[in-house]
ChimeraX commands (.cxc) that place a marker at each C-alpha (Angstrom):
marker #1 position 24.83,-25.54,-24.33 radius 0.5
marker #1 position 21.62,-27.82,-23.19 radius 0.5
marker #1 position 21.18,-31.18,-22.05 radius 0.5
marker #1 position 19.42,-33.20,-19.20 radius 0.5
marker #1 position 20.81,-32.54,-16.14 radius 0.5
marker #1 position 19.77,-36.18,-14.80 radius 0.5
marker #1 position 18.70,-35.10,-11.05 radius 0.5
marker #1 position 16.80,-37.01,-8.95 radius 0.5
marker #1 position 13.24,-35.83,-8.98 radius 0.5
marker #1 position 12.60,-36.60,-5.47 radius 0.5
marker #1 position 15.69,-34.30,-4.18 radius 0.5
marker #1 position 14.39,-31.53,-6.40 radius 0.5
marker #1 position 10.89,-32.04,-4.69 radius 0.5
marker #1 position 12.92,-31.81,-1.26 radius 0.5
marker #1 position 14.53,-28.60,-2.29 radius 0.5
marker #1 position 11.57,-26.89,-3.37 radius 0.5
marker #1 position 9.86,-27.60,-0.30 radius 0.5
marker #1 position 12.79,-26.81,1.78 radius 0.5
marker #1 position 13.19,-23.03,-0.57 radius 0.5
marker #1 position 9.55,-22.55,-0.25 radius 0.5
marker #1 position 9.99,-23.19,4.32 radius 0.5
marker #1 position 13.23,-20.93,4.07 radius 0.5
marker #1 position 10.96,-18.13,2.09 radius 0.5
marker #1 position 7.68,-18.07,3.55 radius 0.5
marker #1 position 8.51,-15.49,6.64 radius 0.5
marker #1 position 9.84,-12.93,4.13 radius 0.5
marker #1 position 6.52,-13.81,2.19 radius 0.5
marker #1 position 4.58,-13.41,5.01 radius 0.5
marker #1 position 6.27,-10.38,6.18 radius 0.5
marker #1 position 5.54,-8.51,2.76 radius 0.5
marker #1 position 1.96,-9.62,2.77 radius 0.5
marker #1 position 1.28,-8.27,6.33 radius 0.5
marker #1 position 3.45,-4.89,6.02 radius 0.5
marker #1 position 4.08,-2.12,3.44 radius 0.5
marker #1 position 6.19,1.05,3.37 radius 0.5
marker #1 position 5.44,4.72,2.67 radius 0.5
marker #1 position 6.64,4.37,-0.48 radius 0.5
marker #1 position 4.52,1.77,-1.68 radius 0.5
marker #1 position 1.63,4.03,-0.47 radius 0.5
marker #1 position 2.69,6.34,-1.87 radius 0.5
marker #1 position 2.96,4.56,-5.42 radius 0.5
marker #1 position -0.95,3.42,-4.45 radius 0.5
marker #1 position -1.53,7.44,-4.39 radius 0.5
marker #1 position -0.16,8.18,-7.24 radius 0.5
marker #1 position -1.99,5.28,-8.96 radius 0.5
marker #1 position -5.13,6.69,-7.62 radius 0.5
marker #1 position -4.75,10.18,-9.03 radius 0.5
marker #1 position -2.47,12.55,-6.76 radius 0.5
marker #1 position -0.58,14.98,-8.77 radius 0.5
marker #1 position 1.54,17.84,-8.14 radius 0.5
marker #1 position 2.91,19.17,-4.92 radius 0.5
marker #1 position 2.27,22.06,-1.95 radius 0.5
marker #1 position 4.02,25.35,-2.21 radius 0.5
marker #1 position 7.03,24.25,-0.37 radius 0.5
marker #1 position 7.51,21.68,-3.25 radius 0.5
marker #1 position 6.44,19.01,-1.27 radius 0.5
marker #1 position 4.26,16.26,-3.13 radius 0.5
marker #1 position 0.83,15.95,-2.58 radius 0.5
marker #1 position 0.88,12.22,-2.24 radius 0.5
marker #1 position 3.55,12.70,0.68 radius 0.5
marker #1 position 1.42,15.05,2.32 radius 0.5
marker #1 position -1.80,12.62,2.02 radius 0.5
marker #1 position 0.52,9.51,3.57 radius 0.5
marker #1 position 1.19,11.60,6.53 radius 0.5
marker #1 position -2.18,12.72,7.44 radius 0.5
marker #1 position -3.82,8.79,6.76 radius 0.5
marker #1 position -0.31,7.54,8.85 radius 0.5
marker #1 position -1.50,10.27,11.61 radius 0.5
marker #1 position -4.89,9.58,11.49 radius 0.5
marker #1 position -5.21,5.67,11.41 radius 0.5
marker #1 position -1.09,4.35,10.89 radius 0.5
marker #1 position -0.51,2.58,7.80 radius 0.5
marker #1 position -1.14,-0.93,8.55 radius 0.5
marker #1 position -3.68,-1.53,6.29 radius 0.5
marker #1 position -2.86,0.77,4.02 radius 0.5
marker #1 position -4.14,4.19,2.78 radius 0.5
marker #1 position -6.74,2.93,-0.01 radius 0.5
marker #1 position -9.79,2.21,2.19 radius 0.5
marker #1 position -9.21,5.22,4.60 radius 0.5
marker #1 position -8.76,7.71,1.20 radius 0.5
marker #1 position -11.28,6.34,-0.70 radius 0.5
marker #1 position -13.80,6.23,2.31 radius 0.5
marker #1 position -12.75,9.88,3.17 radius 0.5
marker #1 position -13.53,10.66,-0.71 radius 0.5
marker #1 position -17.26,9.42,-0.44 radius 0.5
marker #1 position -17.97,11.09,3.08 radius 0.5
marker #1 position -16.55,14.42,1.02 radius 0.5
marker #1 position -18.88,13.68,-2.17 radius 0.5
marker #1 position -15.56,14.29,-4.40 radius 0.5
marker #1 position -13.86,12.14,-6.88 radius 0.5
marker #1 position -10.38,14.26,-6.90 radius 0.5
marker #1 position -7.96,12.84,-4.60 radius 0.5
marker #1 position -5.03,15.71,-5.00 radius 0.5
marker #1 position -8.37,17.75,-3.41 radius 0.5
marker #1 position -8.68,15.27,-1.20 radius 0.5
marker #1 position -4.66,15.18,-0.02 radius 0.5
marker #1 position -5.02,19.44,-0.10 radius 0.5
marker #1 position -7.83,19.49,2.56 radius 0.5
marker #1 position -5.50,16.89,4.76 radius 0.5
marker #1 position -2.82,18.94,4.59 radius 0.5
marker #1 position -4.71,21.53,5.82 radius 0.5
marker #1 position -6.42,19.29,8.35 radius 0.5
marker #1 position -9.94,19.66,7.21 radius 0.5
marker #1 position -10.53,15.96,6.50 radius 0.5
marker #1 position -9.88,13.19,8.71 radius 0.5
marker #1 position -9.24,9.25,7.83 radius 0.5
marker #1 position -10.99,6.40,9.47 radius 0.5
marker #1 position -9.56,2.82,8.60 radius 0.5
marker #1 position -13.12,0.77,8.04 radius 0.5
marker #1 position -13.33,-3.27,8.48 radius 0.5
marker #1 position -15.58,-5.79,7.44 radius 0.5
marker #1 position -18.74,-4.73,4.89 radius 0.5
marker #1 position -17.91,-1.25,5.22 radius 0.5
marker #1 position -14.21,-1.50,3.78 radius 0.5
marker #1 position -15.59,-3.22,1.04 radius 0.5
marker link #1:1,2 radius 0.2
marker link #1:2,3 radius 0.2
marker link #1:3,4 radius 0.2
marker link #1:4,5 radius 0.2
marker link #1:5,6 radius 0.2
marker link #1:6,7 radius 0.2
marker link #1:7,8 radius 0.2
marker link #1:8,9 radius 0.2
marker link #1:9,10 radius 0.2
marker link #1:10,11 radius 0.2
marker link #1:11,12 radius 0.2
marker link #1:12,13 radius 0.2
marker link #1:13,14 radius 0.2
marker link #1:14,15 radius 0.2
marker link #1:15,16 radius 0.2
marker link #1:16,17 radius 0.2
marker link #1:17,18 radius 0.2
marker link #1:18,19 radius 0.2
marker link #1:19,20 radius 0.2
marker link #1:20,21 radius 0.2
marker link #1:21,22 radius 0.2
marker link #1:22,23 radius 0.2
marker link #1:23,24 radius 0.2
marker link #1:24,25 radius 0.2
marker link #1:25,26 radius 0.2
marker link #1:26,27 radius 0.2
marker link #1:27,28 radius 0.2
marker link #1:28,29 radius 0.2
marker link #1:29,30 radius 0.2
marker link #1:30,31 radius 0.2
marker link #1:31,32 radius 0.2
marker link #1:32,33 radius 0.2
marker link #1:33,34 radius 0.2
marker link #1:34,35 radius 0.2
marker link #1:35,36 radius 0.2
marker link #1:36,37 radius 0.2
marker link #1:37,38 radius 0.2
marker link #1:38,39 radius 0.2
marker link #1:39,40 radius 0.2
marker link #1:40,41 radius 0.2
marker link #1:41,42 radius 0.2
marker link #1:42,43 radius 0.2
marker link #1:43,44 radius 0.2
marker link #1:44,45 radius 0.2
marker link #1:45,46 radius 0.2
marker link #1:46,47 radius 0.2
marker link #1:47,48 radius 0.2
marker link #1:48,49 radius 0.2
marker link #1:49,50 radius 0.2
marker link #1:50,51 radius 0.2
marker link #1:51,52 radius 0.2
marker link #1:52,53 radius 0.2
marker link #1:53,54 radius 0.2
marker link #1:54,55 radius 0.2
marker link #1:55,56 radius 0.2
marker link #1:56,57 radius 0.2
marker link #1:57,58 radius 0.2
marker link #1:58,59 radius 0.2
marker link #1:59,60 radius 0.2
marker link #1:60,61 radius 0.2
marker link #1:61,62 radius 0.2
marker link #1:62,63 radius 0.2
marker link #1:63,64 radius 0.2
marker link #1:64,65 radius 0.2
marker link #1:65,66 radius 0.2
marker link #1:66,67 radius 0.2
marker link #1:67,68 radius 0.2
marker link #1:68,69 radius 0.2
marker link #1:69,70 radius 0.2
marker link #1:70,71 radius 0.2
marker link #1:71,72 radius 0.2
marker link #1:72,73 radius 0.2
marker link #1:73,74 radius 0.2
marker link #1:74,75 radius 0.2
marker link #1:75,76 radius 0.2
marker link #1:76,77 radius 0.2
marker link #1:77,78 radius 0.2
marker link #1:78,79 radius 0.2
marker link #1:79,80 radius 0.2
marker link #1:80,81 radius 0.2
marker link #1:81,82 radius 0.2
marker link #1:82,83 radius 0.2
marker link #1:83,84 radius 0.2
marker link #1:84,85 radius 0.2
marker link #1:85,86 radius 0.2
marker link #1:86,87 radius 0.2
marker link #1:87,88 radius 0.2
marker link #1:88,89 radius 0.2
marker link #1:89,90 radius 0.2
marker link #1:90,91 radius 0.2
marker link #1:91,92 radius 0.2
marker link #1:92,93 radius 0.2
marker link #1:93,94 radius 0.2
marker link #1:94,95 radius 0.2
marker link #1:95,96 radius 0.2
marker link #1:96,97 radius 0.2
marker link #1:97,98 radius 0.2
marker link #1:98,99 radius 0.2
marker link #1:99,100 radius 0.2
marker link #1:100,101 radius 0.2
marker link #1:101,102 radius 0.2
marker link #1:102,103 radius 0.2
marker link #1:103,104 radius 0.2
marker link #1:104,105 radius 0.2
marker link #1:105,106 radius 0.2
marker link #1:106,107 radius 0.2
marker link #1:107,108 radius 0.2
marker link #1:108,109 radius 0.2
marker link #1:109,110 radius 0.2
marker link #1:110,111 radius 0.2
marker link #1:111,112 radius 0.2
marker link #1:112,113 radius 0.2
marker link #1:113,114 radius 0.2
marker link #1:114,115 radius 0.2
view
């Protein structure tokens, strides 16, 4: 079944604007926070494989020594990746291994030096 639906184009306007008002906190709130397991995800993404030998996953491990280290607020891309260069290596399940065992540490950069 189609047809027009003959609505007034101003009152759509009007409920637009009004949708986008009633949505923009939860936008706002998802731009300004994430969760562990979207970090996570971002870990995997990056390269972490496998898990400790208590079967715990290397990417969980990594989250909870950047989350110690520097909290999650801005993520755990710039504090891993940074931590990669001051280590000279390019594998991050190395990487979430020497957290684990507490031989790296995270910094969260800002400005030029997150980019």
């Amino acid at each position: 079944m189609t047809g027009k639906l003959d609505l007034d184009p101003v009152l759509v306007a009007r409920a637009r604007e009004l949708a986008r008002r009633a949505g923009q906190p939860v936008v706002d709130l998802a731009r300004s926070h994430t969760t562990v397991s979207v970090e996570r995800a971002v870990l995997r993404l990056a390269g972490v494989t496998g898990a400790d030998p208590d079967g715990i996953p290397w990417v969980n491990r990594l989250v909870d020594a950047v989350a110690a280290d520097v909290g999650l607020g801005h993520g755990v891309a710039v504090p891993v990746f940074d931590a990669l260069v001051r280590e000279g290596s390019t594998d991050v399940t190395l990487l979430a291994q020497k957290a684990a065992a507490g031989s790296v540490r995270f910094t969260q950069r800002s400005g030029r030096a997150a980019t």
